[in-house]
NULO-909699 format. One line per 10 residues: number of its first residue (from 1); their letters; for each residue x, y, z of N, C-alpha, C. Coordinates in Angstrom, 3 decimals, padded with zeros to 6 digits. Layout:
BEGIN
NUM = A = X/Y/Z/X/Y/Z/X/Y/Z | ...
//
This chain:
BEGIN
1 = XXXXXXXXXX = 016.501/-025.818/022.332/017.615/-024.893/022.571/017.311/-024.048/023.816 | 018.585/-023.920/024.548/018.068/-022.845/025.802/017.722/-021.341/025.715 | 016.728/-020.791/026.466/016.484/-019.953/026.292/017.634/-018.657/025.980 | 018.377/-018.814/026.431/019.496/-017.919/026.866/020.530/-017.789/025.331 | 020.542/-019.290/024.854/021.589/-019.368/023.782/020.295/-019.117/022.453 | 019.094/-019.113/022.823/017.650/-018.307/021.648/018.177/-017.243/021.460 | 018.105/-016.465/022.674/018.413/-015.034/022.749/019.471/-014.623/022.460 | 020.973/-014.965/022.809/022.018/-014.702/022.005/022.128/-015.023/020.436 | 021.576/-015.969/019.550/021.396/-015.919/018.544/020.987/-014.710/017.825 | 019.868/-014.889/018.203/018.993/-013.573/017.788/019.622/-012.042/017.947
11 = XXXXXXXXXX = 020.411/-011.631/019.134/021.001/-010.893/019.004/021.955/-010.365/018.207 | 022.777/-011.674/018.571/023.683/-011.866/017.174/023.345/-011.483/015.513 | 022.298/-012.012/015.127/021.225/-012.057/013.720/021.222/-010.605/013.726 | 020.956/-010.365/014.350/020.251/-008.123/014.425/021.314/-007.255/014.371 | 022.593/-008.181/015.275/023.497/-007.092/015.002/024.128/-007.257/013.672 | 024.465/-008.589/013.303/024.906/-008.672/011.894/024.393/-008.079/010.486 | 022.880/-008.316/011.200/021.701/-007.645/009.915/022.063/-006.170/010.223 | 021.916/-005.375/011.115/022.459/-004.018/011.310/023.473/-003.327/010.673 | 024.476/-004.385/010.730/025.577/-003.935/010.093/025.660/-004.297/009.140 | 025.352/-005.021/007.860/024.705/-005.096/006.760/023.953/-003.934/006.242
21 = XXXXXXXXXX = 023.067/-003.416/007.040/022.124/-002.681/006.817/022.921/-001.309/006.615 | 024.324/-000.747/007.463/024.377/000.092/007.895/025.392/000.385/006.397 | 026.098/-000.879/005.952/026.864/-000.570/004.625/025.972/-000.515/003.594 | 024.889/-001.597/003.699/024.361/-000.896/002.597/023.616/000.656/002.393 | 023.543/001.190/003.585/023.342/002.661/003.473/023.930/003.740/003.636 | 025.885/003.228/003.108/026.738/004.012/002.875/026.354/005.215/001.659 | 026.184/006.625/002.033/026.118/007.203/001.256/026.810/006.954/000.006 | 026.470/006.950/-001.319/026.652/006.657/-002.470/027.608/007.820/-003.190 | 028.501/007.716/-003.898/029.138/008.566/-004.476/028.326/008.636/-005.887 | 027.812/010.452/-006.083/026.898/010.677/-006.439/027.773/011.594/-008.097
31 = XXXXXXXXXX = 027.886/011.323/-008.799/028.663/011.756/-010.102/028.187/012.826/-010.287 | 028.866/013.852/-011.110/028.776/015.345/-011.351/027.336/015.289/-012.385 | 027.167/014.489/-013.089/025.941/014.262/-014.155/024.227/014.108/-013.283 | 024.646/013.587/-011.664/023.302/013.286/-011.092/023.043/014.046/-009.800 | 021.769/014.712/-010.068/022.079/015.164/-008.696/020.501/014.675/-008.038 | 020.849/014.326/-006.184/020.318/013.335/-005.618/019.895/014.487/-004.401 | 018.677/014.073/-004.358/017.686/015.157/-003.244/017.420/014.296/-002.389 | 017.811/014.392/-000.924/017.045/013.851/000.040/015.930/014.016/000.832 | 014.888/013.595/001.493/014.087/014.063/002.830/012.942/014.923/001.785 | 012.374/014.426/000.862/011.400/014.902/000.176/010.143/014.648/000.531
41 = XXXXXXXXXX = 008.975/015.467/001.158/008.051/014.702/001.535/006.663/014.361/000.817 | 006.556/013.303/000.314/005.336/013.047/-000.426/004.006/012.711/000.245 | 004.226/012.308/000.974/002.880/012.262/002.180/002.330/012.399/003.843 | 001.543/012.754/004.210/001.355/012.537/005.537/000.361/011.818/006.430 | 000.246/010.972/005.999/-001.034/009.828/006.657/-000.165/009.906/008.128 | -001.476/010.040/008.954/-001.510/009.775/010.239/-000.272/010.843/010.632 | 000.239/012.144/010.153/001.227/012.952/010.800/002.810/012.112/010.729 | 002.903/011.377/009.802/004.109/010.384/009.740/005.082/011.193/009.120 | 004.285/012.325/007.946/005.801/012.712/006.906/006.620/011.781/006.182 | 006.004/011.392/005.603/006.951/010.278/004.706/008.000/010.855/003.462
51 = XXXXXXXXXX = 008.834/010.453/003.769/010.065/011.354/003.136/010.143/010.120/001.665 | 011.105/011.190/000.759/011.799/010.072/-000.431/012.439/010.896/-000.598 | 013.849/009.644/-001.013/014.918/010.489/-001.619/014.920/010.724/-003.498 | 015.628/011.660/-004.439/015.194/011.335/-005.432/016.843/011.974/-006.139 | 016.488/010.804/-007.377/018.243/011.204/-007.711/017.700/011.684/-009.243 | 018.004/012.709/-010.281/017.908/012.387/-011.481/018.874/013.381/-012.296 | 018.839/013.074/-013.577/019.702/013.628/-014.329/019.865/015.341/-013.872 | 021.151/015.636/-014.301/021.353/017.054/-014.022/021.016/017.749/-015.077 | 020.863/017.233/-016.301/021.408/018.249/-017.736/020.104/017.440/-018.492 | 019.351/017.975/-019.553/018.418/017.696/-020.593/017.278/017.862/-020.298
61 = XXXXXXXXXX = 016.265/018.232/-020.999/014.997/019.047/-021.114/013.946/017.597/-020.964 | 014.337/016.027/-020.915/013.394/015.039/-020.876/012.357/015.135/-021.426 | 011.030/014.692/-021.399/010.819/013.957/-020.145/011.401/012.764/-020.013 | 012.031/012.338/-018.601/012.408/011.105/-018.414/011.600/010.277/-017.954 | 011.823/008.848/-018.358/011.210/007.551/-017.496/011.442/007.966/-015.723 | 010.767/007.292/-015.208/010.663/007.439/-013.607/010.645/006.208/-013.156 | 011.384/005.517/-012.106/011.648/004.351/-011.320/011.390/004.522/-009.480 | 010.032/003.944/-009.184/009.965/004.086/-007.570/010.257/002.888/-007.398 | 011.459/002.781/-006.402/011.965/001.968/-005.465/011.226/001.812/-004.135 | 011.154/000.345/-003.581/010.408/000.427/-001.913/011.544/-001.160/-001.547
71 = XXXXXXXXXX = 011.852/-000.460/-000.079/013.303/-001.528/000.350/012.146/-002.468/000.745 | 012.911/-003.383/001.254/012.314/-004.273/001.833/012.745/-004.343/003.989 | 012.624/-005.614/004.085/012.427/-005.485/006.132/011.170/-006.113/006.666 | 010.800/-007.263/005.735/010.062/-007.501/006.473/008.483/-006.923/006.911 | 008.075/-005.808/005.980/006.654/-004.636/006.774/007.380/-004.270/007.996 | 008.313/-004.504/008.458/008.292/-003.795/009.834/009.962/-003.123/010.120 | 010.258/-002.931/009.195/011.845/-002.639/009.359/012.017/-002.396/007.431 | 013.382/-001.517/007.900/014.364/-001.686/006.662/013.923/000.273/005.992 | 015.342/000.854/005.374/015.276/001.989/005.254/015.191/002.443/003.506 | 014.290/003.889/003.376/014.567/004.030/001.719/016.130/004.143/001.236
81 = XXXXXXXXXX = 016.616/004.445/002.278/018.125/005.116/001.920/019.141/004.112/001.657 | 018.613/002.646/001.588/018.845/001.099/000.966/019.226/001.295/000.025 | 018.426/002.184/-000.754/018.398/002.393/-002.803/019.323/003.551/-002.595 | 019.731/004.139/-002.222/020.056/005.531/-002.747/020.959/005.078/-003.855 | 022.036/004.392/-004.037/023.103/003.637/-004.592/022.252/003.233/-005.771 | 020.803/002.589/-005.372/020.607/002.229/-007.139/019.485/003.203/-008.106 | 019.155/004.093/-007.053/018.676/005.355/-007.265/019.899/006.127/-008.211 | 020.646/006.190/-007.675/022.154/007.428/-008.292/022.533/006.660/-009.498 | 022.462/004.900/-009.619/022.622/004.226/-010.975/021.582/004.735/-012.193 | 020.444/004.425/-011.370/019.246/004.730/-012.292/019.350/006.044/-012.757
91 = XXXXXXXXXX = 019.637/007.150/-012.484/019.586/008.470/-012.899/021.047/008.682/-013.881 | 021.864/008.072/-013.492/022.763/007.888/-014.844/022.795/007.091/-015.853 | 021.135/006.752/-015.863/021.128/005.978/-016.844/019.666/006.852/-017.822 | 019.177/008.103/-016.988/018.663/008.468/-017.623/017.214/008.548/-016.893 | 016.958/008.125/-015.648/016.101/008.149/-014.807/015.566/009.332/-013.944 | 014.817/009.062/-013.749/014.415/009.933/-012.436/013.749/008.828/-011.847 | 014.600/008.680/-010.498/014.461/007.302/-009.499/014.004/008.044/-008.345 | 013.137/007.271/-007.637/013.090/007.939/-005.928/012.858/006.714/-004.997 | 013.546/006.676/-004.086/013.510/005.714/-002.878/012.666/005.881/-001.739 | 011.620/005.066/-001.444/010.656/005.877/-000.412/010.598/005.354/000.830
101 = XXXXXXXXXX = 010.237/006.066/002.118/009.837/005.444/003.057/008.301/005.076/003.027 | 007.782/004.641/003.783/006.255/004.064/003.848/006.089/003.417/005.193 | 004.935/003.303/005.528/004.640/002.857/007.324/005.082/001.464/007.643 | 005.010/001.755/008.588/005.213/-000.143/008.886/004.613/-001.032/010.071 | 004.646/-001.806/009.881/003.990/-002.673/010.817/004.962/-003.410/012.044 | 004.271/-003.328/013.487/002.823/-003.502/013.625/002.046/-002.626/014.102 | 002.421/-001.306/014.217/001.585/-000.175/014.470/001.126/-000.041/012.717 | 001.657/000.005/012.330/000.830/-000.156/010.452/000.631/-001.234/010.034 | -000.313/-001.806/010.001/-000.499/-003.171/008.960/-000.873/-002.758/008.146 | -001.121/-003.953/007.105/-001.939/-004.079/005.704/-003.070/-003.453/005.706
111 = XXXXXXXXXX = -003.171/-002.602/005.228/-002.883/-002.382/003.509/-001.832/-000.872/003.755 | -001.779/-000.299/005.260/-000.762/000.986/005.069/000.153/001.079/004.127 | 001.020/000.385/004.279/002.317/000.270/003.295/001.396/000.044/001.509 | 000.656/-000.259/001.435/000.501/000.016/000.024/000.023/001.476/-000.708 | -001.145/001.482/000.741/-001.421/003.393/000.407/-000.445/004.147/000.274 | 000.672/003.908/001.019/002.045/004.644/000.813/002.209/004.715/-000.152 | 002.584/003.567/-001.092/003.176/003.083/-001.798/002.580/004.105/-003.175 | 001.507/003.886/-003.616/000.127/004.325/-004.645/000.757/005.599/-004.574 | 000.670/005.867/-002.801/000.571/007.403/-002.961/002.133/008.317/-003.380 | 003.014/007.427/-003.401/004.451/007.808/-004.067/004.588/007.923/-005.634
121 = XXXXXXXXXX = 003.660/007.355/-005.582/003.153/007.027/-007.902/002.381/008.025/-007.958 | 001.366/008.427/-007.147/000.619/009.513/-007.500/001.621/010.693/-007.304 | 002.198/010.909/-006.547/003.344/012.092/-006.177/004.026/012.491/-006.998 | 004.784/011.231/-007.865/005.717/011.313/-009.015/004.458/012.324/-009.815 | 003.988/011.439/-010.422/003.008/011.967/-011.184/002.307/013.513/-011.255 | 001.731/014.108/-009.993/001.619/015.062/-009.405/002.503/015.810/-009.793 | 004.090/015.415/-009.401/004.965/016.993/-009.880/005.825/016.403/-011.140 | 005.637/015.730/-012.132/005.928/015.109/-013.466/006.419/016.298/-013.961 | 005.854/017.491/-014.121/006.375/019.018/-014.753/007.485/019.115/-014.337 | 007.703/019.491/-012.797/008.306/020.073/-012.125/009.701/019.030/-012.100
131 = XXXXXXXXXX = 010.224/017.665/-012.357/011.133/017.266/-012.656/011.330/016.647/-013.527 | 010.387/017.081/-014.510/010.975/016.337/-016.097/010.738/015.008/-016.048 | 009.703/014.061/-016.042/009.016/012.769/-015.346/008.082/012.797/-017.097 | 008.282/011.372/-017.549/006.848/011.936/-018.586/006.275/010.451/-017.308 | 005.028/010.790/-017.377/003.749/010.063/-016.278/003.552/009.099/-016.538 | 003.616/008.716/-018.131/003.372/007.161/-018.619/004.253/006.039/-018.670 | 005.169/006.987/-017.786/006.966/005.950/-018.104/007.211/006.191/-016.547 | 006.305/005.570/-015.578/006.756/005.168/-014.310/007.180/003.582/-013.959 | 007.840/002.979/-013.335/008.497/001.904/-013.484/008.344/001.799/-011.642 | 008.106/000.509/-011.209/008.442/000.332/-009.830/009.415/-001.214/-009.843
141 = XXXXXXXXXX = 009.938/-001.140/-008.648/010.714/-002.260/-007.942/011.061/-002.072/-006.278 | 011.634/-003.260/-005.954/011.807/-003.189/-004.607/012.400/-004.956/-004.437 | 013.027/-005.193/-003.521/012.592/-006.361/-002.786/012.405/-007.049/-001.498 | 011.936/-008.427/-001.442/011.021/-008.777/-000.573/009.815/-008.321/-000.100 | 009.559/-007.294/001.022/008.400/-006.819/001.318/008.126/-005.882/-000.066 | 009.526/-005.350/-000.376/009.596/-004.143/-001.604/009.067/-004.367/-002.412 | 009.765/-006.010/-002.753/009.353/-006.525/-003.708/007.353/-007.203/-003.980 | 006.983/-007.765/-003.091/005.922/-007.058/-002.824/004.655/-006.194/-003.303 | 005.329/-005.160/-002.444/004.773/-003.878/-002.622/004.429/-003.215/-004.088 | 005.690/-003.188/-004.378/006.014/-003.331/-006.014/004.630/-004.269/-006.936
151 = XXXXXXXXXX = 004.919/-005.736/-006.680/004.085/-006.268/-007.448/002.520/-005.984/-006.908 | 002.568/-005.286/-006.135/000.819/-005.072/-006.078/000.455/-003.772/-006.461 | 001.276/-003.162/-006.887/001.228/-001.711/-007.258/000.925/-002.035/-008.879 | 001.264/-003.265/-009.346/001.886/-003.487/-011.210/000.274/-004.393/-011.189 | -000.716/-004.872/-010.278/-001.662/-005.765/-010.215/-002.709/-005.075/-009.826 | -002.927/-004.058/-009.275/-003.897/-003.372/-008.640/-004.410/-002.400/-008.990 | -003.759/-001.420/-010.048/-004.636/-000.767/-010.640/-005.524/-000.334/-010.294 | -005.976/000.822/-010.547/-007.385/001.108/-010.345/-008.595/000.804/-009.450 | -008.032/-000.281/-008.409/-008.697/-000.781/-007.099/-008.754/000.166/-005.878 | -009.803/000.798/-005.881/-010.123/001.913/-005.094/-009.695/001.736/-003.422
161 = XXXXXXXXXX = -009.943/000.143/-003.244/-009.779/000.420/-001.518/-008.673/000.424/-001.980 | -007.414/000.180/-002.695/-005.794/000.712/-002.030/-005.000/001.837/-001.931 | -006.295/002.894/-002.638/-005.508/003.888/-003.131/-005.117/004.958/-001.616 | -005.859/004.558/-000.540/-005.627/005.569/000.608/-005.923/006.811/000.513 | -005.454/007.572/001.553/-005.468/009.395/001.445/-004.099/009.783/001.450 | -003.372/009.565/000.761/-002.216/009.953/000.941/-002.133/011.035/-000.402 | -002.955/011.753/-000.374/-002.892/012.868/-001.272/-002.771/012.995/-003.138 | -002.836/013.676/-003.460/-003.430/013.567/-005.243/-003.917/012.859/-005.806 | -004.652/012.781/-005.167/-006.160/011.842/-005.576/-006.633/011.698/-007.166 | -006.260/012.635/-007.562/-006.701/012.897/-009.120/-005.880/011.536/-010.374
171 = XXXXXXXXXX = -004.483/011.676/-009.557/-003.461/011.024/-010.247/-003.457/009.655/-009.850 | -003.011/008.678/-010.868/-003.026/007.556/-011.156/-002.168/006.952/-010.424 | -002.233/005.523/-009.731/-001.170/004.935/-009.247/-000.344/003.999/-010.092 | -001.268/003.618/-011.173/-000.590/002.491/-011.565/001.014/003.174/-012.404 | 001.661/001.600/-012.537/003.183/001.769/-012.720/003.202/000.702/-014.190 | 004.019/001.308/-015.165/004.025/000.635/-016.599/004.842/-000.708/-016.376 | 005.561/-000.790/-015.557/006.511/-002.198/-015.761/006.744/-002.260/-013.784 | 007.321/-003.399/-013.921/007.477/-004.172/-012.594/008.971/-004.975/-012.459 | 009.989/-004.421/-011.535/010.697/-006.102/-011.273/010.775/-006.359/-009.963 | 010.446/-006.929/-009.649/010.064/-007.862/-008.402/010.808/-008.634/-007.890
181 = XXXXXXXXXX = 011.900/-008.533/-007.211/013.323/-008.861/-006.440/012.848/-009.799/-004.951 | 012.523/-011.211/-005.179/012.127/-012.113/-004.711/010.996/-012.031/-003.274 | 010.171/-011.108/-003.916/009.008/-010.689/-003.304/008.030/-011.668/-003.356 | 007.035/-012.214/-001.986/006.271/-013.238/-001.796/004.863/-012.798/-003.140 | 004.152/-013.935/-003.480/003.198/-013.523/-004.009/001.866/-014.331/-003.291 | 002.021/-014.976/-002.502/000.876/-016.026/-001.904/001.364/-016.218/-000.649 | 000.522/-014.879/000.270/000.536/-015.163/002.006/000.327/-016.644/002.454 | -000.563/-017.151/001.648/-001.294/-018.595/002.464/-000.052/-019.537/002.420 | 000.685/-019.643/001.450/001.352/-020.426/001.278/002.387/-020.212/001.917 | 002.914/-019.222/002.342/003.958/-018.645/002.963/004.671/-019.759/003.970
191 = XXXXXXXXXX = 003.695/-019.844/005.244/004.022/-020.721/006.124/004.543/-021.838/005.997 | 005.702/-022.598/006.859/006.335/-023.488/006.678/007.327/-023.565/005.503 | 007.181/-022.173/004.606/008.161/-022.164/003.657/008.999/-021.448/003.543 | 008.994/-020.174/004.498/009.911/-019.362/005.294/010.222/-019.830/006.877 | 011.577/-019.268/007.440/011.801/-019.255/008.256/011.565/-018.307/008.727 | 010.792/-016.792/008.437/010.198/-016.011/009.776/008.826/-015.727/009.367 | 008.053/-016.567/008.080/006.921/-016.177/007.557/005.757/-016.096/009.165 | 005.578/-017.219/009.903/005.183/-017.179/010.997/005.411/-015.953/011.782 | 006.427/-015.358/011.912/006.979/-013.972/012.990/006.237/-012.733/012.151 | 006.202/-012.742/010.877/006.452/-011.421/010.598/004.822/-011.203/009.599
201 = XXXXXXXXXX = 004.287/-012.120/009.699/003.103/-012.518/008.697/002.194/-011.439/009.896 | 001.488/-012.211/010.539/000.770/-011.718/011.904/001.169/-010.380/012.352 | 002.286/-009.984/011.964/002.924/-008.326/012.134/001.658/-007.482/011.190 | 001.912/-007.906/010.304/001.840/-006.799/008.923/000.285/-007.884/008.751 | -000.404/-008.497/008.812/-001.614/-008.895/008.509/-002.638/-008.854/009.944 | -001.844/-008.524/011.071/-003.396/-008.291/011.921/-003.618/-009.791/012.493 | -002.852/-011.139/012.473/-003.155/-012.350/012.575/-002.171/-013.558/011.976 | -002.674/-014.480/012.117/-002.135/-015.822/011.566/-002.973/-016.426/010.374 | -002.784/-017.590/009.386/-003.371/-017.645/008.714/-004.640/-018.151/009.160 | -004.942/-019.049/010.107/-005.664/-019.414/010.722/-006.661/-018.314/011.331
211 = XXXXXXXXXX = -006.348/-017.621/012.071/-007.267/-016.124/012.301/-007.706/-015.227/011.210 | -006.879/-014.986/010.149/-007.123/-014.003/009.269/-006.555/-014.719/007.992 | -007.502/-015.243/007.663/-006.731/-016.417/006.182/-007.124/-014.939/005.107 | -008.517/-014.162/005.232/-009.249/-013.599/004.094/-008.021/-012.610/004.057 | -007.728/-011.776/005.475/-006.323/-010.704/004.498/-005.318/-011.487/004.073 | -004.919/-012.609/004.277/-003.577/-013.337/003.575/-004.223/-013.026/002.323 | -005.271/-013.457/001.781/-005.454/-013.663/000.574/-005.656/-011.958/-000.253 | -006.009/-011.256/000.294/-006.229/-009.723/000.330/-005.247/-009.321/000.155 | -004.375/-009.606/000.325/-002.786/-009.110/000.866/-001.950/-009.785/-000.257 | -002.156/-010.828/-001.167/-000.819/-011.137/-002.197/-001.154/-010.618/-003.285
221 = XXXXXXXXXX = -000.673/-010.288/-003.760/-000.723/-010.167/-005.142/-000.929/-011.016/-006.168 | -000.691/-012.016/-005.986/-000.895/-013.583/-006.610/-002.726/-013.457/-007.266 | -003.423/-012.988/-006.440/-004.850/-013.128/-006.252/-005.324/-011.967/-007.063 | -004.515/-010.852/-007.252/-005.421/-009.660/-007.882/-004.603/-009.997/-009.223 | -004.512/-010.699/-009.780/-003.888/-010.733/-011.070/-004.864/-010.978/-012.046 | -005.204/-009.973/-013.270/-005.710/-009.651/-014.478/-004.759/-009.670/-015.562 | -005.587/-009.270/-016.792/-005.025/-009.343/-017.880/-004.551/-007.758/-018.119 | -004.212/-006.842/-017.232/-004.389/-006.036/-017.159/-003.044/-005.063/-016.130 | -002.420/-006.633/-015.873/-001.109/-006.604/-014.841/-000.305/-005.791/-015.691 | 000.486/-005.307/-014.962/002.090/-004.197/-015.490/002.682/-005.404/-015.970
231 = XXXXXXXXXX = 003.467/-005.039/-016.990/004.538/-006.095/-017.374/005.539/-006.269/-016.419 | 005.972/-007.321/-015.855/006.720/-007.920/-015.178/007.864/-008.406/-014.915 | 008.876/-008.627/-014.310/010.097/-009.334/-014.251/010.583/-009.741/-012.600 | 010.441/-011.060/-012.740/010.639/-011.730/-010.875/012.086/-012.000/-011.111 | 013.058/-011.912/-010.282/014.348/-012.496/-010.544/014.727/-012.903/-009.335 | 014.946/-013.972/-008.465/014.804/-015.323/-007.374/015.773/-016.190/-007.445 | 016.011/-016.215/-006.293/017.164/-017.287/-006.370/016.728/-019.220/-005.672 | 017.128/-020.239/-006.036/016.873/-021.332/-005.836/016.809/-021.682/-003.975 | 017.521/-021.249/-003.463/017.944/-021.024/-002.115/017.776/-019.848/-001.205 | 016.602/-019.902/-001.905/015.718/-018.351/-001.239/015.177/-019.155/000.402
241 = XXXXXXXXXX = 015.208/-019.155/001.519/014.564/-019.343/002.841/013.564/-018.175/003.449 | 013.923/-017.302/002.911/012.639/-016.183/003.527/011.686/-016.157/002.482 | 011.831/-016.764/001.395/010.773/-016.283/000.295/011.131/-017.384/-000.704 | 010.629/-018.383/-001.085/010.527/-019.870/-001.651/010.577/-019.096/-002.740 | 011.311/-020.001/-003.573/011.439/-019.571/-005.346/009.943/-019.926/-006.080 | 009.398/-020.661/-005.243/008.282/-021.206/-006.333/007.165/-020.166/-006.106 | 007.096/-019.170/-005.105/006.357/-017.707/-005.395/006.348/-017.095/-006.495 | 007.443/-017.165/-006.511/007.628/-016.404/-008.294/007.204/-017.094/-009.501 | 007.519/-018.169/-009.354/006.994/-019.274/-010.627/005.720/-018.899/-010.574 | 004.535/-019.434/-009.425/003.341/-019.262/-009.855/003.033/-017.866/-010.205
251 = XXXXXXXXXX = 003.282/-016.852/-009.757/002.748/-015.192/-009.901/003.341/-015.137/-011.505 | 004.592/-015.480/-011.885/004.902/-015.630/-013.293/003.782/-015.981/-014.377 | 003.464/-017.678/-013.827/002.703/-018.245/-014.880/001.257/-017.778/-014.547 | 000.676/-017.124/-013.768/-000.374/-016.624/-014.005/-000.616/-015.505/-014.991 | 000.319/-014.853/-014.460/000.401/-013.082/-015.077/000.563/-013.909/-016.660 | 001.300/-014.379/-017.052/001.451/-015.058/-018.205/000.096/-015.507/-018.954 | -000.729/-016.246/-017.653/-001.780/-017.538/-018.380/-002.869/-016.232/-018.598 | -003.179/-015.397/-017.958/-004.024/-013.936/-017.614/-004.057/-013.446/-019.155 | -002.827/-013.132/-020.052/-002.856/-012.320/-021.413/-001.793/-011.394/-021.255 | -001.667/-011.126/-019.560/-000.174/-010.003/-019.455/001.097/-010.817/-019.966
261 = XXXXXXXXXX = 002.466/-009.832/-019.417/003.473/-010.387/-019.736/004.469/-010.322/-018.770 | 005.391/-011.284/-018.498/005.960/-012.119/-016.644/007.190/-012.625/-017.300 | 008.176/-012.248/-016.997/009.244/-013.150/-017.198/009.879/-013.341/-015.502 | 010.436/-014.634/-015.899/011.219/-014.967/-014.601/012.828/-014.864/-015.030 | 013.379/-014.568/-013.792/014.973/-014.923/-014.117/015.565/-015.817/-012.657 | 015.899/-016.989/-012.934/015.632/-017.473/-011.710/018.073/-017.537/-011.306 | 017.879/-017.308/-010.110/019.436/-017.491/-009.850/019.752/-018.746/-008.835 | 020.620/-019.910/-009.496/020.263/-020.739/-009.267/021.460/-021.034/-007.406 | 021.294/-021.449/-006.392/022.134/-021.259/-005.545/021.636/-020.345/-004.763 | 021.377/-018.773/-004.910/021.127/-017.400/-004.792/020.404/-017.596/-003.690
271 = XXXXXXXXXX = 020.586/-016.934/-002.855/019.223/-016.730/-001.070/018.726/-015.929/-001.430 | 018.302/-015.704/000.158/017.438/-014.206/000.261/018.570/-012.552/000.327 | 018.569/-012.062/-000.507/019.600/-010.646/-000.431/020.920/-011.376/-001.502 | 020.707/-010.561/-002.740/022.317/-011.320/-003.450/023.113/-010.698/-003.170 | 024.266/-011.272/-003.316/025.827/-010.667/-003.411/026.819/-011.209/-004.317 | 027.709/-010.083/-004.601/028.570/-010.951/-005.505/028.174/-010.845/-007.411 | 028.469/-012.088/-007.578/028.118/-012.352/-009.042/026.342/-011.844/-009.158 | 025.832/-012.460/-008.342/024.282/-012.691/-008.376/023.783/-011.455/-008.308 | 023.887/-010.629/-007.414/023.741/-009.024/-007.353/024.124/-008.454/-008.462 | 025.015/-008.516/-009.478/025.552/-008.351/-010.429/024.476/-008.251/-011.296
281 = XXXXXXXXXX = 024.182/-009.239/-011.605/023.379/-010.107/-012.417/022.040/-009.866/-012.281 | 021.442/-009.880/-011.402/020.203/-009.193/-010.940/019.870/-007.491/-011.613 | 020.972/-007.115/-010.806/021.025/-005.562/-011.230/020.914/-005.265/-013.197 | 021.759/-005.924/-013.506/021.992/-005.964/-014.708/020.676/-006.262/-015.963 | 020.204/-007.508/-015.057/018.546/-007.654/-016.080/017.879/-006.452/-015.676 | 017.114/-005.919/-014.002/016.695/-004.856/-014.036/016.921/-004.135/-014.699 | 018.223/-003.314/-014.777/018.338/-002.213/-015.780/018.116/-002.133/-017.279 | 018.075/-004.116/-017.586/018.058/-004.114/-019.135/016.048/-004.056/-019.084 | 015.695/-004.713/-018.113/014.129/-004.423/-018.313/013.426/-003.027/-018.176 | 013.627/-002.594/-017.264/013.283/-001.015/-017.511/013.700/-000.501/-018.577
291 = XXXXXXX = 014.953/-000.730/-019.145/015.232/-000.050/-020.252/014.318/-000.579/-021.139 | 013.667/-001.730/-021.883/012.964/-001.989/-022.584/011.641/-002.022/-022.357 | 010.762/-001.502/-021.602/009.518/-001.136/-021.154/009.603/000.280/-021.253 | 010.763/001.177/-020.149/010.228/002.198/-020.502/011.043/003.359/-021.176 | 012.140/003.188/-021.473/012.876/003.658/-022.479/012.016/004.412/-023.954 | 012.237/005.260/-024.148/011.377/005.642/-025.763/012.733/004.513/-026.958 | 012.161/004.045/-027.549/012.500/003.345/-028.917/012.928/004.016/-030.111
//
C-alpha cells in the first residue's frame, strides 16, 4: 500500500476512534439518588496527580461494596471519564464506583500502570470511613488494557514489586472479585494474533518479544495465577482482533485448574469494544457478578 494512502488510513482510524471516544465521554446524566465527584486525587508518582472520578450513593449509612474501574487504550491512550456512565450505574445500584486515571506508556511502561492501579485499591481502602466503602467488598474491572490491569490486580496479591509508591502503603491492594472485559492474559502469545499487538506491545513493555520475552511474561497475568486468584469473570467476544478470544479461555481454565474460581461468558460474533445487544449483555452479567461476590447475602 502507498505510503500516502498508510497515512490517510490511519488518520482516518484516530479520527473515528476520537470520536467514539468523545461520545463515549458524554457526560452521564447523573440521578438525584447518586452523586458523582470528579478530579479526585489519589496519587502522585513522578508529580503526575492522578485524578479519579467517584460516583456513590447519596442516602444510607452503608458500608457499601466498592467497584474500581481502569479504561482501556492500549497502555498508551484512553480516558477514566470512559466509565463515568458505568460508574453513575454502579452507584445506583448501591456502589461506590471510581474511574481512574493511571500513567501510560511510552514515557510509562510496565509495571507503572499497575502501581497506579494497586495504588487506587489502596486509596479506596485508605478513606473506606470517609465514604462508606466496607474494604473487604472491593471489586475491580476494566477493559482491554483495563481489562488487564484489572486481572493482575485479582492475581497479584500481595507481590511486593507491584505495589509501587503510590502512597498507603499500609493498605491492601488486593480486590475480592474481577471482570475482565476482553483483556489479554499472555503477552507472548499476543503477536500475530492482534492487529496492533506488534505497535503497542514494545510501547508499554520496553521491547519486542524477541528483546524482552522475560517482561512479556512478567507482564500477563496468565503467569501469576495461584490458588489464591480473586474470583473471576472474562466476557469476550468470538471476533475479538485486538485481543483473541482464546486469552480468556486459557486465563479461565487455569484460574479454574489452580482451586480459584473463573467463569467465562463468551459473545459469539462480538469484536473488540461491544455495542448494541452485546454491550447489553456484557453489562448485564457484570452487574449480576459483582452483585454476587460482593453484595452482603
Amino acid at each position: 500500500m502507498p505510503t500516502i494512502a498508510r497515512v490517510w488510513i490511519s488518520a482516518f482510524a484516530l479520527t473515528l476512534a476520537s470520536a467514539a471516544l468523545a461520545r463515549a465521554q458524554a457526560a452521564p446524566k447523573v440521578p438525584d439518588s447518586v452523586v458523582l465527584e470528579a478530579g479526585i486525587e489519589y496519587a502522585n508518582p513522578d508529580g503526575q496527580h492522578l485524578l479519579l472520578n467517584m460516583a456513590r450513593p447519596k442516602s444510607g449509612d452503608g458500608p457499601f461494596p466498592a467497584v474500581v474501574c481502569i479504561h482501556g487504550g492500549g497502555f498508551r491512550a484512553g480516558k477514566r471519564e470512559s466509565y463515568d456512565g458505568l460508574v453513575v450505574r454502579l452507584a445506583e445500584r448501591g456502589y461506590v464506583a471510581v474511574t481512574v486515571t493511571y500513567r501510560l506508556a511510552p514515557k510509562y511502561p510496565f509495571p507503572a500502570a499497575v502501581h497506579d492501579t494497586k495504588a487506587a485499591v489502596r486509596w479506596v481502602r485508605a478513606n473506606a470511613a470517609k465514604y462508606k466503602v466496607d474494604p473487604a467488598r472491593i471489586g475491580a474491572t476494566g477493559g482491554s488494557a483495563g481489562g488487564h490491569l484489572a486481572q493482575f490486580l485479582g492475581v497479584t496479591a500481595g507481590v511486593r514489586e507491584f505495589e509501587g509508591e503510590g502512597g498507603n502503603a499500609g493498605e491492601s491492594s488486593a480486590v475480592a472479585c474481577v471482570v475482565n472485559v476482553y483483556g489479554p492474559s499472555d503477552f507472548t502469545k499476543s503477536y500475530g494474533k492482534s492487529v496492533d499487538a506488534a505497535e503497542v506491545l514494545p510501547l508499554f513493555l520496553g521491547g519486542n518479544l524477541e528483546t524482552q520475552r522475560f517482561r512479556h511474561l512478567l507482564a500477563s497475568p496468565l503467569y501469576w495465577v495461584t490458588p489464591r486468584a480473586a474470583p473471576t469473570l472474562c466476557i469476550h467476544g468470538t471476533e475479538d482482533k485486538y485481543v483473541a478470544h482464546e486469552q480468556a479461555v486459557w486465563l479461565v481454565d487455569k484460574i479454574n485448574a489452580s482451586g480459584a474460581s473463573a467463569e467465562l461468558l463468551t459473545l459469539q460474533g462480538a469484536g473488540h469494544g461491544f455495542k448494541g445487544k452485546d454491550a447489553e449483555t456484557a453489562e448485564a452479567a457484570l452487574m449480576a457478578f459483582f452483585d454476587k461476590n460482593l453484595m452482603k447475602r
